[in-house]
N, C-alpha and C positions, 0 to 999 in steps of 0.2 A: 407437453413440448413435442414437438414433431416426429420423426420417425428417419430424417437426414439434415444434412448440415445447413446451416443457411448461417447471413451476418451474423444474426445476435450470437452465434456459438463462437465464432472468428473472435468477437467482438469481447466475452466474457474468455475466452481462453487469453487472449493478450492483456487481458488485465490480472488475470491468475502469474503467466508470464514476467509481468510486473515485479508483480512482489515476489517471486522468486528470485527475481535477478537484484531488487533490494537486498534481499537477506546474503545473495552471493557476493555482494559488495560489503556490507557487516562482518561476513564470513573473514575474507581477505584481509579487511582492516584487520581482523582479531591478531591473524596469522603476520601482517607485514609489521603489527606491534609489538611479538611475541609476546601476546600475552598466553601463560600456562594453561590451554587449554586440555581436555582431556582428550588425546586425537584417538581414540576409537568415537568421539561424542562429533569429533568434526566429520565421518562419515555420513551421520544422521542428519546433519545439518545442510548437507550440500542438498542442493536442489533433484528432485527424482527428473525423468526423461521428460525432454522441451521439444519434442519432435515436431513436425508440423501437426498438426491436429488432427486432421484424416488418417494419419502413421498411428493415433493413437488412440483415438477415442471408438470407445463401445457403443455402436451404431444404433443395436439392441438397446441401448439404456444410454441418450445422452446425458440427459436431464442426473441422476443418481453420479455419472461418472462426473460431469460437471462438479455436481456437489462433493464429491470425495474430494476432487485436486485442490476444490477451495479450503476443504477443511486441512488437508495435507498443508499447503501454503504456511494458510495461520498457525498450524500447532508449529509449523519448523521455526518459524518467523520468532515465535513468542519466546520459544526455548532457547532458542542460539544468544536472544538480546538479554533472555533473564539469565541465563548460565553467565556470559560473560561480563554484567553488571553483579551478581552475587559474588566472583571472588574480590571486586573494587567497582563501589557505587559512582566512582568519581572517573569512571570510562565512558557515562553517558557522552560529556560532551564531544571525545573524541568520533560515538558515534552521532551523536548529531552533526556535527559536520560532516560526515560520510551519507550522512540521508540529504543533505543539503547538494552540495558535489554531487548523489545520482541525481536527484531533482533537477539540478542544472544540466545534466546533460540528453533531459529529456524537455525541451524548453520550450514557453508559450510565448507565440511570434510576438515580435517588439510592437505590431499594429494592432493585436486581438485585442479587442472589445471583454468587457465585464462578462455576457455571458458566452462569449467567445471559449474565457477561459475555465469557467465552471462548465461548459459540454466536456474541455480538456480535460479537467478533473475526471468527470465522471465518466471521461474514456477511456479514462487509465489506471486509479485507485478502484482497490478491491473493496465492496460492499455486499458482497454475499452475491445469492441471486438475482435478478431483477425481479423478479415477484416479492422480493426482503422488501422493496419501496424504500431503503432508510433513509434517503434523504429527500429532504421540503423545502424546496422556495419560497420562500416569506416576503422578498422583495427585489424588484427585479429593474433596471433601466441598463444604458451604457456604458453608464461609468459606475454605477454600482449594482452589488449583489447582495443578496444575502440568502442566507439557508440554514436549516438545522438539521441536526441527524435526528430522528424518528426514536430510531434505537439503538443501541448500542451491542451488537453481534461482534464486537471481537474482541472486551474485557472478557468473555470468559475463558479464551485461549489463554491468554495472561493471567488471571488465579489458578487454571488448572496446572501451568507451569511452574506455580510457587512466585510470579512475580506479580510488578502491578501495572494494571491496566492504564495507568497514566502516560508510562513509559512509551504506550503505541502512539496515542494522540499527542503526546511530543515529537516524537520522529517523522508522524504522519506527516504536521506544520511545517517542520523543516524538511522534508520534499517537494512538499506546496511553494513554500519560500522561495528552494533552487530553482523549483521550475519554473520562477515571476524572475529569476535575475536578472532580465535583461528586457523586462516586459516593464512598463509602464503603470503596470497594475500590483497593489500590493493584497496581503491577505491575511486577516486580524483574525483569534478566537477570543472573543469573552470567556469561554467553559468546553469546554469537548465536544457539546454538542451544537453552538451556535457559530456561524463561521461567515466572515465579510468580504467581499471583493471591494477594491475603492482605488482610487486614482493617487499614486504615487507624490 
């Protein structure tokens, strides 16, 4: 990777950006719920510095710095939703509609086309690096999409934190969902790793 800034770093920082500011709206929920959380644990969990990107990144090492804030992202991301699911399993659904509500108000125009809305996706959902590849088009027109994840790079954030990895690609969905609410296009998973775009 290069040696200065160029799109793709813009481009992977605002999708790190992303999921930080997910987890800051999980965070909130927890707190506007009061649910007992540990608050020396809500420190951990707040998002580290969102500065603009030149304010922050190691010029000397984009590529390495990149790769920390993603791994940063994920661990906070996995911890905050297993800590707050482990004292009551039955808080998922309030956060899923908290992942649905941010989805919506990051939303794919009512005109976008099929793959319209999978570039949105993949302009905005965190997948590791772009050299990760993890996801595959399998089929492609107008009004439909389809794709699969390759790999699966972010259960391990989720066992390392004592939870389960399923718990991500439920919330993922219900992001995706918000962000179709008002779009014409909807978006089905048969399994975590196989994913549809199709006409409402």
């Amino acid at each position: 990777m290069s040696a200065f800034l160029g799109p793709i770093h813009y481009w992977l920082y605002n999708k790190i950006r992303f999921q930080e500011d997910l987890s800051k709206s999980i965070l909130d929920c927890a707190e506007k719920n009061d649910w007992d959380m540990d608050r020396t644990l809500i420190k951990k969990y707040a998002s580290s510095d969102m500065k603009p990107l030149e304010e922050l990144i190691d010029l000397a090492n984009i590529h390495g710095w990149l790769q920390k804030r993603i791994k940063a992202a994920e661990e906070r991301y996995a911890r905050l939703v297993t800590d707050i699911l482990s004292a009551d399993s039955s808080r998922i659904s309030e956060i899923e509609k908290t992942a649905f509500d941010f989805g919506s108000k990051n939303p794919a125009a009512e005109s976008d086309t099929a793959s319209d809305i999978y570039r949105k996706f993949d302009d905005t959902l965190l997948n590791g690096m772009p050299c990760d590849r993890v996801n595959s088009v399998t089929s492609q027109d107008s009004t439909c999409y389809t794709w699969q994840q390759c790999q699966d790079i972010h259960g391990s954030y989720w066992v390392d934190a004592g939870g389960d990895p399923a718990n991500y690609y439920r919330l993922r969905l219900k992001v995706m969902e918000g962000m179709l609410k008002n779009s014409k296009m909807k978006v089905t998973a048969s399994d975590f790793n196989h994913y549809k775009l199709s006409i409402k």
